[in-house]
C-alpha positions as CSV (number, residue, x, y, z in Angstrom):
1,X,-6.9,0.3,19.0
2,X,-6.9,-3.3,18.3
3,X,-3.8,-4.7,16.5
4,X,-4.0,-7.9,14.7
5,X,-1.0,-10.1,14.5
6,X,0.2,-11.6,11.0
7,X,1.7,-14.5,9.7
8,X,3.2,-14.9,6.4
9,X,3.8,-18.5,4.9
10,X,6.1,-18.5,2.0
11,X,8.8,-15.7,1.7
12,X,9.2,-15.2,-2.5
13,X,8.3,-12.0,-4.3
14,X,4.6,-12.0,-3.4
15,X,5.3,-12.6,0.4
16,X,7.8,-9.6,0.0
17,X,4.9,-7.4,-1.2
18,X,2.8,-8.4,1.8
19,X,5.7,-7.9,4.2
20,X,5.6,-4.4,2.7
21,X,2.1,-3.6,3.5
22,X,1.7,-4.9,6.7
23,X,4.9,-3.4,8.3
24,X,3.5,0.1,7.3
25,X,-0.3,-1.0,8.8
26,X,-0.9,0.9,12.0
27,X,-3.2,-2.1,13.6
28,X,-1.0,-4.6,12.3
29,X,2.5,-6.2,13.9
30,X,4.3,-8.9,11.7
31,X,4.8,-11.9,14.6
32,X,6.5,-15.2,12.1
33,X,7.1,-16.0,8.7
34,X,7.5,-19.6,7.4
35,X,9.3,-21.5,4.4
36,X,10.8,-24.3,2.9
37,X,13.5,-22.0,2.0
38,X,15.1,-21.5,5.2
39,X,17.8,-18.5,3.5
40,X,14.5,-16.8,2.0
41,X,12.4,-17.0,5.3
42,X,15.4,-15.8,7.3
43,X,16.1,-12.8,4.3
44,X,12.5,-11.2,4.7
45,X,12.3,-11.6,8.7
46,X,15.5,-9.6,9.1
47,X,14.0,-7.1,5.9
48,X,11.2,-6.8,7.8
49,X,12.2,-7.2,11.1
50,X,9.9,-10.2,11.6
51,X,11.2,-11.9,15.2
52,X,9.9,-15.3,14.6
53,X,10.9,-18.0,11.6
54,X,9.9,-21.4,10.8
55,X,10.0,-23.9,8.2
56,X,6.7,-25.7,8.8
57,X,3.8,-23.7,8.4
58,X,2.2,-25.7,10.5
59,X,4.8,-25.1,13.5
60,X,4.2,-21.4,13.0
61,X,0.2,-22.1,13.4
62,X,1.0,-24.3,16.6
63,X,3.9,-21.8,18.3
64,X,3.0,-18.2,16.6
65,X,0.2,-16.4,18.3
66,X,-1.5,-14.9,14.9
67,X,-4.7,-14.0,14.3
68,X,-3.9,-13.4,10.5
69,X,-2.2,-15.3,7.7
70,X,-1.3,-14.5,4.2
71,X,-0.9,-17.6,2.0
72,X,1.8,-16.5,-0.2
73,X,3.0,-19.6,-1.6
74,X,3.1,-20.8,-5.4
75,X,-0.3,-21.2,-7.3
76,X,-0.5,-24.3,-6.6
77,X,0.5,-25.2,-3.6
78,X,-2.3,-22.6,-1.6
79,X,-4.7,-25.9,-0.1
80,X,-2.6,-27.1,2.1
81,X,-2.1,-24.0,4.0
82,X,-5.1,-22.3,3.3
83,X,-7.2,-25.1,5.1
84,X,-4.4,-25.2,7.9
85,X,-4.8,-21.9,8.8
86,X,-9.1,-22.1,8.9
87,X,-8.6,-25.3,11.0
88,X,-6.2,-23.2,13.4
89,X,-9.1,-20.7,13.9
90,X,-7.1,-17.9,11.6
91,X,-8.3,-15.6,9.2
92,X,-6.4,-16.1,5.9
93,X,-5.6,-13.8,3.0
94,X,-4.8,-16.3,-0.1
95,X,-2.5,-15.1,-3.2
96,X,-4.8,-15.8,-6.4
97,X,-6.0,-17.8,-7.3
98,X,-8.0,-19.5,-4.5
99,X,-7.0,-22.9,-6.1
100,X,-6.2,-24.8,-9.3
101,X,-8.8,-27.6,-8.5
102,X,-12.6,-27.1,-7.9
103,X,-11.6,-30.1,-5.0
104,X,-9.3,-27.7,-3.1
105,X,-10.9,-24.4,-3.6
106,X,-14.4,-26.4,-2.3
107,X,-12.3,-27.9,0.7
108,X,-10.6,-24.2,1.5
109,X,-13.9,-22.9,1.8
110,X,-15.3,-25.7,3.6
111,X,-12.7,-24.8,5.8
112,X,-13.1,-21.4,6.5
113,X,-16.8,-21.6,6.9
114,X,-16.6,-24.5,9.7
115,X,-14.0,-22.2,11.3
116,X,-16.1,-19.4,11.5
117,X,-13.1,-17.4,9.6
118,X,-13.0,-14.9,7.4
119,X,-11.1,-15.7,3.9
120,X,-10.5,-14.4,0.7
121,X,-8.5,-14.6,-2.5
122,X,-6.2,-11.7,-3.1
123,X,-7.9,-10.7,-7.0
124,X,-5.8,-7.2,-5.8
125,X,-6.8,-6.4,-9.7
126,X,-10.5,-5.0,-8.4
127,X,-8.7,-2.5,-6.9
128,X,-7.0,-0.9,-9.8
129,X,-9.4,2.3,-9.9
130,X,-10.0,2.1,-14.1
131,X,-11.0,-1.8,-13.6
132,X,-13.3,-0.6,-10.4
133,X,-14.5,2.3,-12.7
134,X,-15.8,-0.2,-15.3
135,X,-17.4,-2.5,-12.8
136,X,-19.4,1.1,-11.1
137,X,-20.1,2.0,-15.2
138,X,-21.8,-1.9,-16.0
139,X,-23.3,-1.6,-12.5
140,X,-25.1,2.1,-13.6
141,X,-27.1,-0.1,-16.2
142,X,-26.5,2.9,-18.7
143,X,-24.2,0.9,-20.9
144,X,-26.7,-1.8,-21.6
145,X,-25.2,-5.4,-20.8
146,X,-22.1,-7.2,-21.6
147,X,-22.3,-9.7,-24.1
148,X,-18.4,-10.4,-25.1
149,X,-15.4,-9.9,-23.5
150,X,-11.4,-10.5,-24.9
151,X,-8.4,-10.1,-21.8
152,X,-4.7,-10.9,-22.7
153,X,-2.3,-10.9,-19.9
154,X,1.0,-12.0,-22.0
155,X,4.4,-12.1,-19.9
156,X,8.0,-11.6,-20.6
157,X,9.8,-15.2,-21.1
158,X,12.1,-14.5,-18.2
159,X,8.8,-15.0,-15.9
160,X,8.6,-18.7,-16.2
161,X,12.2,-19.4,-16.9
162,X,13.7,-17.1,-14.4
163,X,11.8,-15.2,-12.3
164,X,9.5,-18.3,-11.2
165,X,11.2,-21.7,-10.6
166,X,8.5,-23.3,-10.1
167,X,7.0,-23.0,-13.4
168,X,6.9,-25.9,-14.7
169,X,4.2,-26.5,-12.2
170,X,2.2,-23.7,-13.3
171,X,0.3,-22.7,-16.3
172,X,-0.6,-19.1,-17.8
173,X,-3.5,-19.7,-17.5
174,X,-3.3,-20.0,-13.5
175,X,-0.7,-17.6,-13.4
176,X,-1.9,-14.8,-15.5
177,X,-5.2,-15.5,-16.7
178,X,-7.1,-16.0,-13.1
179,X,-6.9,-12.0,-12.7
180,X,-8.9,-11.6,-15.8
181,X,-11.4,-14.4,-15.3
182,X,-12.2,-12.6,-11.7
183,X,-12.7,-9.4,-13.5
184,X,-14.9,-10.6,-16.4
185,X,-17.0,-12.9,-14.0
186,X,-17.3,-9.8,-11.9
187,X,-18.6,-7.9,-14.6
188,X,-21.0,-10.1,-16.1
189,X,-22.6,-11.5,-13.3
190,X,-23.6,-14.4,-14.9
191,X,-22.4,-17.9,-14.7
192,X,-20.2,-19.6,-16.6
193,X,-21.6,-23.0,-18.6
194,X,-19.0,-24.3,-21.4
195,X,-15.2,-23.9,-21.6
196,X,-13.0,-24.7,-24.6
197,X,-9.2,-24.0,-24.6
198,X,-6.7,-24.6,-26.4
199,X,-2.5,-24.6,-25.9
200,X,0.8,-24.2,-27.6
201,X,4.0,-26.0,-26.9
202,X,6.8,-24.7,-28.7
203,X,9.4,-23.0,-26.6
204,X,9.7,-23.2,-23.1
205,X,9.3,-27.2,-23.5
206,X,13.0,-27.1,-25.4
207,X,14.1,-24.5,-22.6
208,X,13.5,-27.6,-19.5
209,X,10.1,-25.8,-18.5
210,X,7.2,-28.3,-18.9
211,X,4.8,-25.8,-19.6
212,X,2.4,-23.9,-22.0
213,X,4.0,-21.0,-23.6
214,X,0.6,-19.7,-24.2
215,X,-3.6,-20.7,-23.9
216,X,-5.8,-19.3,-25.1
217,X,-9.8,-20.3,-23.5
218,X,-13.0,-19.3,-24.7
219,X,-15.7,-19.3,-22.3
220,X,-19.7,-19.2,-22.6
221,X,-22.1,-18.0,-20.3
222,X,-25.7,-18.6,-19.6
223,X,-26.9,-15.9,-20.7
224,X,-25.2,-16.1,-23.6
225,X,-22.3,-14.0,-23.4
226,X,-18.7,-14.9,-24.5
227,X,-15.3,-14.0,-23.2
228,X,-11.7,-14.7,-25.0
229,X,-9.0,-15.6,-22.3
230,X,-5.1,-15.0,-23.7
231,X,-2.4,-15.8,-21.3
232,X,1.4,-16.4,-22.9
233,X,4.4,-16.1,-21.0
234,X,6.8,-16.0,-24.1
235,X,7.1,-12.7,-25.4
236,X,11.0,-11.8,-25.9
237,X,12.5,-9.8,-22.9
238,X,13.1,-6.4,-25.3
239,X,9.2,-6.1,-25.2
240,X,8.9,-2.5,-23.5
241,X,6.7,-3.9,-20.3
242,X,7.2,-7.6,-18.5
243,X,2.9,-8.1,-18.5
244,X,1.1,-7.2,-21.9
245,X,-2.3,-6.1,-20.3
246,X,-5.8,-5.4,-21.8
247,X,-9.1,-5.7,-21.4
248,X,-11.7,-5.1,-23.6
249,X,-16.1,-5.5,-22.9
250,X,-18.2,-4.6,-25.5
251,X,-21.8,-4.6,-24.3
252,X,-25.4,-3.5,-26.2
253,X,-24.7,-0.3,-25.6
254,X,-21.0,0.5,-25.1
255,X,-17.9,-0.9,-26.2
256,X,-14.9,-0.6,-23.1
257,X,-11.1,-0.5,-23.3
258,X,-8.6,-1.6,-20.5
259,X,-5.0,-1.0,-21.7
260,X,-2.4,-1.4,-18.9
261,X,0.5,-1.8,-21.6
262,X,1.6,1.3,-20.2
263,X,0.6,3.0,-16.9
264,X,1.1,7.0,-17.7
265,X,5.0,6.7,-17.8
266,X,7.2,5.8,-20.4
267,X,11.0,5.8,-20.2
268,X,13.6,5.9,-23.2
269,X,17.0,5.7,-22.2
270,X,20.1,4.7,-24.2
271,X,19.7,1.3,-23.4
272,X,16.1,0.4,-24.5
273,X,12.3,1.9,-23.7
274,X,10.4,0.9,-21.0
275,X,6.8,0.9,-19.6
276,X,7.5,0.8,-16.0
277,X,4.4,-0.2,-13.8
278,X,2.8,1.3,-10.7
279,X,-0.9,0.8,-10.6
280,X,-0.4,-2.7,-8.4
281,X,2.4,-1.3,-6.0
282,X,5.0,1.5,-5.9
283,X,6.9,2.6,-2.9
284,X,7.1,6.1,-1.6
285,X,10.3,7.0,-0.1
286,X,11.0,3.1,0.5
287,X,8.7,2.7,3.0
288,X,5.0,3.3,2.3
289,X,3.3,1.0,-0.7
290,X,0.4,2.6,-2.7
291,X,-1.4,0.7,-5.0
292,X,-3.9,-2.2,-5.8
293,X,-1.8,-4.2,-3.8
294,X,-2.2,-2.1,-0.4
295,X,-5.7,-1.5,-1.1
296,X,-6.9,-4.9,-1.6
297,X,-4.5,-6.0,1.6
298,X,-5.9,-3.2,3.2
299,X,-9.2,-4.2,2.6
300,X,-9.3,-7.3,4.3
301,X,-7.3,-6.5,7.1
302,X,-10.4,-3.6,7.5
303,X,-12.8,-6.4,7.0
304,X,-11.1,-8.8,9.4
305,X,-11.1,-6.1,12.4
306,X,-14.5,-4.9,11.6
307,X,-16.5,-8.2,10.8
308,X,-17.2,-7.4,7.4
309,X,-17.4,-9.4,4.1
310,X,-14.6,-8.9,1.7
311,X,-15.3,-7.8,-2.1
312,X,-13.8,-10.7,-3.1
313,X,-15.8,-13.6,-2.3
314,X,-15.4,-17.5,-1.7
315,X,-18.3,-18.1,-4.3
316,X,-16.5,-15.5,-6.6
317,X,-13.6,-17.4,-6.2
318,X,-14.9,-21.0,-6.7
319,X,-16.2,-19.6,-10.1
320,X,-12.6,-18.5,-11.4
321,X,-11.2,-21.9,-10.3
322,X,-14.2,-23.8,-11.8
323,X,-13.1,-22.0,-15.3
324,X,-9.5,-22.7,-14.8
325,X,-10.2,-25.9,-14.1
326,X,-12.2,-26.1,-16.8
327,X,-9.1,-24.9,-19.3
328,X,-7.1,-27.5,-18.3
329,X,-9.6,-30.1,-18.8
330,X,-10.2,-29.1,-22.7
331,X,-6.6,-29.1,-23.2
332,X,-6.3,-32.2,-22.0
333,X,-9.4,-33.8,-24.1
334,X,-8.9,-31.6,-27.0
335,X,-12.9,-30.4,-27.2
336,X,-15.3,-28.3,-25.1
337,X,-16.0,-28.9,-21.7
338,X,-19.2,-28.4,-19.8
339,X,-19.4,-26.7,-16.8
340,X,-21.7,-28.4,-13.8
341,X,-24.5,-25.6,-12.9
């Protein structure tokens, strides 16, 4: 049975959840794991009993004999590595989004075309079975087609001034918005043409983190269909769930509802209520990860050792970083933006 061996370059919370799935793969075997953070790279190779550890990625691509790379590291720091690991001849699994810049998602793919490697940003979201449900539903044609679409993904404040540190680097719209840009895009099957966004700067500025506390981004399509993007990252820390989740997609036919404000559980204790999540990851008895996580890690592992195309495409993913880049660019001029077709 052929075994692929992995890499993982950057050791925070999402190269954790990678560790996780890969250690429990039967044709996988974890060979190095690199990071700035020297205590972090060191904490998840003895977690994960990882035997190699580097601070370079690039001296894990020259020493490490991998044939597989997750790029783990923040948002906006995936070109570097990304193209690194195509130029070393390895397939790479990239946290979302592909990039922030249509510049860098372009070069990544030039990258992994020219290398003859297979690539693909982790949009693990496709794998949650109601989002998948409503793609097969659209797909049927017995809905009629979409013609507007509204996604909010709105975050606990402690994301951006605790949980990430690098933040103020970052946007909500790149952090939590790119998931539902994928999905929409995936469901329209259309292309985007005109972006207008707007953002508000009220909290987190006063708190030391230069950053939007919220944007909201309207984008038009050529056929004439119209989405509502919502990403804030400053809802108070009693809110019952850390990610505020829905989707909705009317169409001429239908009108859909995506609410992952609560995932079939609901805890009260004396010390608050909670909405605890699973559909992206839980662990059974520590060790095993099931979950849109696993799946969509799974998938391209599968796709790797079998030559296939993943679901998640470069294209796809060119067209989520085109809007993104898009966003930033009305906020910055204050007026719509047009998308190059």
């Amino acid at each position: 049975m052929q075994e692929l061996r992995i890499g993982i370059i950057g050791a925070g919370i999402m190269g954790q959840w990678h560790a996780r799935v890969y250690r429990t793969h039967p044709q996988c075997q974890m060979i190095a794991v690199s990071d700035l953070n020297q205590e972090k790279a060191q904490a998840l190779a003895s977690q994960f009993d990882i035997p190699h550890v580097f601070e370079s990625h690039q001296e894990m691509l020259s020493e490490a004999d991998l044939d597989l790379v997750s790029v783990c590291t923040p948002d906006f720091a995936h070109a570097t590595p990304a193209i690194n690991c195509a130029n070393a001849g390895k397939h790479v699994l990239i946290e979302k989004p592909l990039a922030v810049t249509v510049e860098d998602a372009q070069a990544i793919i030039a990258a992994a075309r020219r290398n003859a490697v297979k690539a693909m940003a982790q949009f693990s979201h496709r794998w949650v079975p109601a989002y998948r449900q409503t793609k097969d539903l659209l797909a049927s044609g017995e809905l009629g087609e979409p013609v507007l679409a509204y996604a909010r993904k709105n975050d606990h404040i402690y994301v951006p001034t605790e949980m990430l540190k690098w933040a103020n680097h970052s946007t909500p719209a790149w952090f939590l918005s790119s998931h539902d840009i994928d999905l929409v895009c995936w469901y329209f099957e259309t292309e985007p043409e005109e972006v207008y966004a707007n953002a508000v700067r009220k909290v987190l500025v006063k708190q030391g983190v230069d950053t939007p506390d919220a944007i909201q981004a309207q984008v038009r399509f050529t056929d004439g269909a119209v989405a509502t993007f919502e990403a804030c990252w400053i809802y108070p820390n009693t809110f019952p769930t850390m990610t505020d989740s829905f989707v909705e997609v009317i169409t001429t036919g239908a009108v859909i509802h995506l609410d992952r404000k609560r995932e079939q559980i609901e805890v009260s204790t004396v010390n608050g209520f909670q909405y605890p999540r699973n559909l992206l990851g839980y662990a059974y008895e520590g060790a095993e990860i099931h979950g849109a996580v696993p799946l969509s890690i799974h998938h391209f592992v599968k796709c790797v050792l079998l030559d296939r195309e993943p679901l998640v495409t470069l294209e796809s993913s060119l067209r989520v970083t085109r809007i993104l880049d898009a966003i930033q660019r009305s906020i910055d001029l204050g007026a719509p933006v047009r998308l190059e077709s």
